[in-house]
C-alpha positions, 0 to 999 in steps of 0.5 A: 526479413527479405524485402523482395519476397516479403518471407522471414527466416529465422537467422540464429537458433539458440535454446534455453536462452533467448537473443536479446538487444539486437542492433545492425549496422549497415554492412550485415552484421547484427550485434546481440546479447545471448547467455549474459554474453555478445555475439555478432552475427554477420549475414553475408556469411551466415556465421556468428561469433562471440565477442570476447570483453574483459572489462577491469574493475575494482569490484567495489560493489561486491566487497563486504563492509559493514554497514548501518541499517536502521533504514531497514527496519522490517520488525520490531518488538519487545522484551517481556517487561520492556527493558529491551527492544528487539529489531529485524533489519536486513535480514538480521535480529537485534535486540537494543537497550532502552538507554543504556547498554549494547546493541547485540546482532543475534544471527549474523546472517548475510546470507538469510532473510531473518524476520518476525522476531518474538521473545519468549514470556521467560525473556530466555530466548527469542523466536523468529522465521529465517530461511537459512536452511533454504526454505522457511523454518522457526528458530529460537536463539538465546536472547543474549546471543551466547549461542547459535540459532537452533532450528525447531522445524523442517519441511517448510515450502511456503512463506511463513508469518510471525511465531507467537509464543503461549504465555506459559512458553511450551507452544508456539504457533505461527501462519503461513501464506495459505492461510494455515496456523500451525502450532509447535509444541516445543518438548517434543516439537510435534507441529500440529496444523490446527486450520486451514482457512478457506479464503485468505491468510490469517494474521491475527492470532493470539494465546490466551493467558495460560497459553491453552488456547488461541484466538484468530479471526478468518474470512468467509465467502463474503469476506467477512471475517468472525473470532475463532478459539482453538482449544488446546486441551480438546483440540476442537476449533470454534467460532465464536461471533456471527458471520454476518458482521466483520469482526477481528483482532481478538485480545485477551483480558490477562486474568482471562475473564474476557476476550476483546475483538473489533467488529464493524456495527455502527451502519451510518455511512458519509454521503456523498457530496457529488452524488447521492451514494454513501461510503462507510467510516468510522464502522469499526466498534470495540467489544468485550466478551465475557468468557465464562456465565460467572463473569461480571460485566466489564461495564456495570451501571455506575451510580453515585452512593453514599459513604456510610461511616461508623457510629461513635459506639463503635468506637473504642472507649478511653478506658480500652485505649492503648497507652502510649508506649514509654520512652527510653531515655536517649532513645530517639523515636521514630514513626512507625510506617505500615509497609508500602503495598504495590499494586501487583497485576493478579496472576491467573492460575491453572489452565483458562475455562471458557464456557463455550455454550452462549458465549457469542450473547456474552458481549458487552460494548466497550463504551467509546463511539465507532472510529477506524479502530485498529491494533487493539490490545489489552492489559490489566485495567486498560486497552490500547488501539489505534485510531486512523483517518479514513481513507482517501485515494489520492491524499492524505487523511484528514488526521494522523493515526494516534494511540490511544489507551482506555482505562476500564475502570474509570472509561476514560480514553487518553491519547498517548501518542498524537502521530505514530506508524505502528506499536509493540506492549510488553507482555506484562503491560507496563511498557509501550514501544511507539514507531514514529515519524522521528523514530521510536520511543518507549512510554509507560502504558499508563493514561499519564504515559505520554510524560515518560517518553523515552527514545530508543536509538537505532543507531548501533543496528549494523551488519557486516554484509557480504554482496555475494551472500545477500544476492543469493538469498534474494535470488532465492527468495525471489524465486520462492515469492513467486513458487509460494504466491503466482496465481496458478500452482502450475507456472504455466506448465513451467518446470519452476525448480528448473529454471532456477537452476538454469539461472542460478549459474549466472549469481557468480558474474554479478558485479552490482544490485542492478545486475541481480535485478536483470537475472531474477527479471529474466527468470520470472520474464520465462513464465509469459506473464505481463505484470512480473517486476522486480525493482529497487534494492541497495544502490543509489541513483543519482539526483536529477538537478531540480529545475526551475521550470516557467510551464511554457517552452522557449524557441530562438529567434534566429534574427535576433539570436534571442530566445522567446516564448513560444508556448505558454501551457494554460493550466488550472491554477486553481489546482495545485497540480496543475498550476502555471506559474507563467499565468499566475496573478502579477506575471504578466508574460505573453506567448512572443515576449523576448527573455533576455536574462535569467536571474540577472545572467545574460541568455543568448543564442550560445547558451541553454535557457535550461542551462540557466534554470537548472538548481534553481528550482527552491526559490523564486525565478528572475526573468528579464523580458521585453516585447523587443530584443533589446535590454532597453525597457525590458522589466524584470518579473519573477514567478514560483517554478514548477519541477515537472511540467508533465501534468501541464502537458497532459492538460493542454492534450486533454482541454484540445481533444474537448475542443474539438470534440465541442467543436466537431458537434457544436457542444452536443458530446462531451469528453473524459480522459482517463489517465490511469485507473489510480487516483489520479484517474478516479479524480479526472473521471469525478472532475469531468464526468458530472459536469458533463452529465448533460450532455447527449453524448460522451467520448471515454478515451482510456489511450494510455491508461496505465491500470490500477483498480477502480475500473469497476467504481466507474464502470458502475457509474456509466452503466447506471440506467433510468428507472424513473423521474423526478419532477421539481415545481422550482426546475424546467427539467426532471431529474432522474432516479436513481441521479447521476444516469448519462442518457445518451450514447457513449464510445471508447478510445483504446490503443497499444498501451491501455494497460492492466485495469486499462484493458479491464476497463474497455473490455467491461464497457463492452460487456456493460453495452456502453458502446463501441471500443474504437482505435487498437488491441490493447496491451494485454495484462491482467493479472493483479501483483502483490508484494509481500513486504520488501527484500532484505535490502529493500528492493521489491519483487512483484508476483502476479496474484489474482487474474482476470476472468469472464463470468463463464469463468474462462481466462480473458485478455492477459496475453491478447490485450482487448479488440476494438469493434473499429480499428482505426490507427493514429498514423504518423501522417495524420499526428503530423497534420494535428488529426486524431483519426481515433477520435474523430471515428469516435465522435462520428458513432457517436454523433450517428447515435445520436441522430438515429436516436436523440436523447430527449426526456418526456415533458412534464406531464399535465398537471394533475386536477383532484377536486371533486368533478361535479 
């Protein structure tokens, strides 16, 4: 840039790789990094040069080792009858003992992604996806790993889902990202595609007994889902619930009378405590489906009936009596026992029938109140599910998920398991594999089971890992995430396959999981899309030292050369969040005391009071203190620190913009901040909006918000509009219909990184008529992320899924950001000076709002008279 002319002209000119990180000194040469390399470009002579490094290392993080990876757990299930678990963790399957006996790894893949792990019903082999061939392709490998994994399909090009085997082993069937099921007929391995659904991916498939057909539920435009049954025999797809009620997770009876499912029928929602608007829980009902006109109801009339015994003429008279046996001489008797009879589970024969004609009428309800059902699974005489708090943004549930198991026969419901993450049933019942907080155990799927608990140890999961071979797949696998998942199929006219080559060369110089991190954030950083991340993977960071942090700041006194407190942050301590420990009952400190000492040792102006408070945070804080510099009658307080002092930060910003904006219109206009639209921002607009709802105007700042997904819950709110009044004979003013209407104007505050659902939000306001946007163009991204389950070393790769667009249809805002009606920019000059230019503009439309229109509800109207006139 030439500063005299004003003209920029380009210095270097460099394809396909971008200049990145350039940095000069002041004698024209400009350093920067071109193709994974420095370069430095001297301006004077208009010539650059690459700088030959060579830096020597012991290349510890590109050794292969063997290493544990039960914390990497992906998948888990169980042998057929349950003598055995099965494991996907880092990319490779285990099966491990129940008690006694060795962990077996069946692929030894460092260099592919194996997951989804199925065993087959004769317990021979076990199924999963793996791309080892470079896309996602079925597999089966011997359950005792006496031989190599064959691959059973080809010509994958897309993300898949796990393989479910039929009861009767010929088919398997399995899912992928599109929401097509496919299923393998394993003697010839034809791959037949038997639905595509429309909206969404189907997850919930399940064989039937005999394995001739399959159960699933899909979503319709509403996005509510119904039980759908495909038949192998005729090929034909059915639906089999009304769509109008959410329905899932079809499971079969294993004698193949009934097919039990989840469906959303009980309407009686929570209410709200703040505002008159309800929230639905514990919708989620169980229900069995009769699967034929013959078959009886699961749940017939109970009744009480006598027990009729026989009369004394039917007994056998002395006469007919059998004598009793003579005994031998020396012969000892024994007592004669009948053989002990075992209950065995009836095994189905032939292929299952369905009458298909009124089989959506054939429902009965399993009798047990509506709850957040889940994971539901039947067995002989029993089902098992899991049952969930509702959900909260924020915090946790009110209760941990448990599972449960109902016995048909005496509908009765047990808890089996108090506190679990997740479970596995054998395929023959009897068995139940419980993922917990401690790890995972094996109980008998009885109502007695919880006594039979068993833990399963996870401690002979490990691999011998190869760096190099890992990074490659997770390159690999990263490029395809994006192939598979980014929201237009066209790479925003990229050529995808391209730039995976052009990237891929770069694998061989990378020395540690960051530097993998940095190529695959380069490659998808070419696509010109904001939201695009890729994260974590196997490599420690470090531990921060935890400090005692006081909620306050510490200046010098430079007479003294002793340190006092300058600032103390207000906080709430009503709220955990944003607690103060320095204000708590008992401390006793105020803004100007001396802090001679910390924990009895001695601080003066050679040393750090942070110094002093580092390591120190798991207990409590020893502070010497005075009014004067001196030792003499100082006290000793102590107080509860505080590791993070940013949620008092904000609230101290937060509390001095109300202020002012009370103080610049004598309390007329209120003021909300909202942080992010996550929870946090959904509980700073709940804290602030209704205790302000009276006020005639209100300032919305989003600056800085850092997005999420809630933009439309309050974006709902604001634009609430008066339809009516309610007048109370006990209140001076009416309430309006529907409640929770702001009367009076409004305007927003923007800036550079109002972000993601933060540059919705504003965006929408204006849409909405709200008010007008004031400050600067937001950041520009919008185009909502997914992540489809952890890499194989745990790190995450974000695709940005779903986008933005106007009613019109139209693309809006990813890339440009949001405009503001008034450009007003917070210079340094006046941040200095303790101005906010953007928020004074703000109040001013407001307050000219205001005056053009004052915000008054009519009076109460005369009272009416209805006695007879005479």
């Amino acid at each position: 840039y030439d500063v005299a002319s004003g003209k920029t002209a380009a210095a270097t000119t460099h394809t396909p790789w971008d200049v990145r990180w350039p940095s000069a000194d002041r004698d024209g040469h400009i350093v920067y990094e071109l193709d994974g390399e420095l370069h430095v470009y001297d301006s004077k002579a208009k010539k650059e040069s690459a700088i030959s490094i060579t830096v020597p290392d012991d290349g510890l993080a590109r050794r292969p080792s063997r290493i544990q990876v039960a914390s990497f757990i992906e998948d888990v299930s169980l042998s057929p009858k349950g003598e055995r678990a099965l494991f996907c963790a880092r990319g490779d399957i285990f099966t491990a003992p129940i008690e006694k006996g060795p962990t077996r790894n069946l692929t030894h893949s460092s260099g592919a992604h194996d997951k989804w792990p199925r065993w087959s019903p004769d317990g021979s082999r076990i199924a999963f996806i793996s791309d080892k061939s470079g896309e996602e392709e079925v597999y089966v490998v011997a359950q005792d790993g006496s031989s190599p994994a064959e691959q059973l399909t080809t010509g994958g090009k897309a993300f898949r889902y796990a393989p479910e085997w039929a009861a009767d082993g010929k088919r398997i069937a399995f899912g992928d990202k599109d929401g097509k099921i496919f299923v393998l007929t394993l003697a010839d391995r034809k791959l037949t595609q038997i639905v595509d659904a429309p909206f969404g991916q189907i997850r919930d498939y399940a064989w039937s007994p005999r394995g001739n057909h399959l159960a699933f539920s899909m979503s319709n435009n509403a996005g509510f889902r119904s039980i759908y049954i495909w038949s192998a025999g005729d090929g034909q797809l059915r639906k089999v619930t009304d769509e109008m009620f959410n329905s899932n997770t079809p499971a079969w009876d294993p004698q193949g009378n009934y097919l039990y499912f989840l469906s959303d029928r009980e309407f009686a929602p929570q209410i709200s405590s703040i505002e008159f608007n309800y929230a639905l829980n514990r919708e989620v009902g169980i229900f069995a489906m009769a699967l034929r006109k013959d078959v009886k109801s699961p749940f017939p009339p109970e009744s009480d009936e006598v027990t009729v015994t026989k009369e004394e003429a039917d007994k056998p008279k002395d006469s007919e009596k059998k004598e009793p046996e003579k005994k031998e001489p020396g012969k000892v008797e024994t007592e004669k026992k009948e053989p002990e009879k075992k209950e065995a589970t009836p095994k189905p024969s032939g292929e299952l029938v369905i009458d298909f004609d009124g089989l959506a009428s054939r429902v009965a309800r399993v009798p047990v109140e509506a709850n957040n059902y889940g994971g539901l699974r039947a067995k002989s005489g029993h089902l098992l599910y899991g049952i969930g708090s509702a959900f909260y943004y924020g915090r946790q549930g009110d209760k941990p998920t448990s599972l449960r198991i109902y016995s048909i026969k005496d509908r009765k419901e047990t808890t089996l398991v108090e506190d679990m993450r997740g479970y596995v049933l054998s395929d023959d019942g009897s068995k139940v594999l419980v993922a917990a907080a401690g790890g995972f155990s094996l109980y008998d799927a009885t109502p007695v089971g919880e006594r039979s608990k068993k833990a399963v140890s996870t401690a002979g999961l490990a691999v011998d890992r190869v760096p190099a071979e890992e990074w490659n797949q997770i390159f690999n696998e990263a490029w395809r995430r994006y192939r598979d998942f980014f929201y237009v199929p066209n790479m925003h006219g990229y050529d995808w396959e391209a730039l995976r080559e052009q990237y891929k060369p770069l694998l061989k110089y990378v020395a540690h999981r960051s530097d993998l991190n940095y190529i695959i954030g380069e490659m998808i950083s070419e696509l010109t899309i904001q939201h695009a991340y890729v994260e974590g993977g196997d490599f420690q960071i470090p531990p921060r030292p935890r400090v005692a942090l006081p909620g306050a700041r510490f200046e010098l006194d430079q007479k003294t050369g002793r340190f006092k407190i300058a600032k103390i942050f207000e906080g709430e301590n009503e709220e955990d969040i944003y607690r103060s420990p320095l204000t708590e009952i008992g401390v006793n400190l105020s803004v100007g005391d001396y802090v001679l000492a910390i924990n009895g040792e001695e601080l003066t102006a050679t040393d750090d009071p942070y110094r002093l408070l580092r390591n120190k945070a798991d207990g409590s804080v020893q502070l010497t203190v005075n009014k004067e510099a001196t030792m003499a009658g100082a006290r000793t307080v102590s107080y509860r620190p505080i590791t993070n002092e940013s949620d008092l930060i904000y609230l101290d910003w937060v509390n001095a913009n109300r202020r002012k904006v009370s103080e610049m219109t004598n309390g007329r206009v209120g003021y909300i901040h909202i942080p992010d639209m996550g929870a946090p921002g959904l509980r700073e607009f709940i804290k602030w909006y209704y205790p302000q709802i009276a006020k005639e105007g209100l300032v919305v700042d989003v600056r800085a918000n850092g997005g999420g997904n809630v933009s439309q819950m309050l974006i709902e709110r604001l634009r609430r509009k008066v339809l009516a009044l309610n007048y109370g004979r006990t209140s001076d003013e009416a309430s309006t219909y529907p409640g929770g209407v702001f009367l009076g104007p409004m305007a927003a505050i923007l800036n550079e990184n109002s972000a993601s659902d933060g540059d919705i939000f504003p965006a929408m306001f204006k849409e909405a008529g709200l008010g007008p946007l004031i400050g600067k163009r937001s950041w520009g991204g919008v185009i909502g992320i997914g992540n489809r389950g952890t890499l194989i070393d745990g790190g995450s790769i974000f695709v940005p899924e779903s986008a933005f667009a106007s009613a019109k249809g139209e693309w809006i805002i990813e890339g440009y950001g949001v405009d503001p009606d008034i450009v007003v920019d917070n210079d340094p000059k006046s941040l200095i000076e303790g101005r906010d230019p953007q928020l004074e503009r703000a109040v001013a439309e407001v307050m000219k709002k205001l005056k053009d229109r004052p915000v008054k509800l009519p009076p109460r109207p005369a009272a009416p008279v209805k006695t007879p006139k005479p």
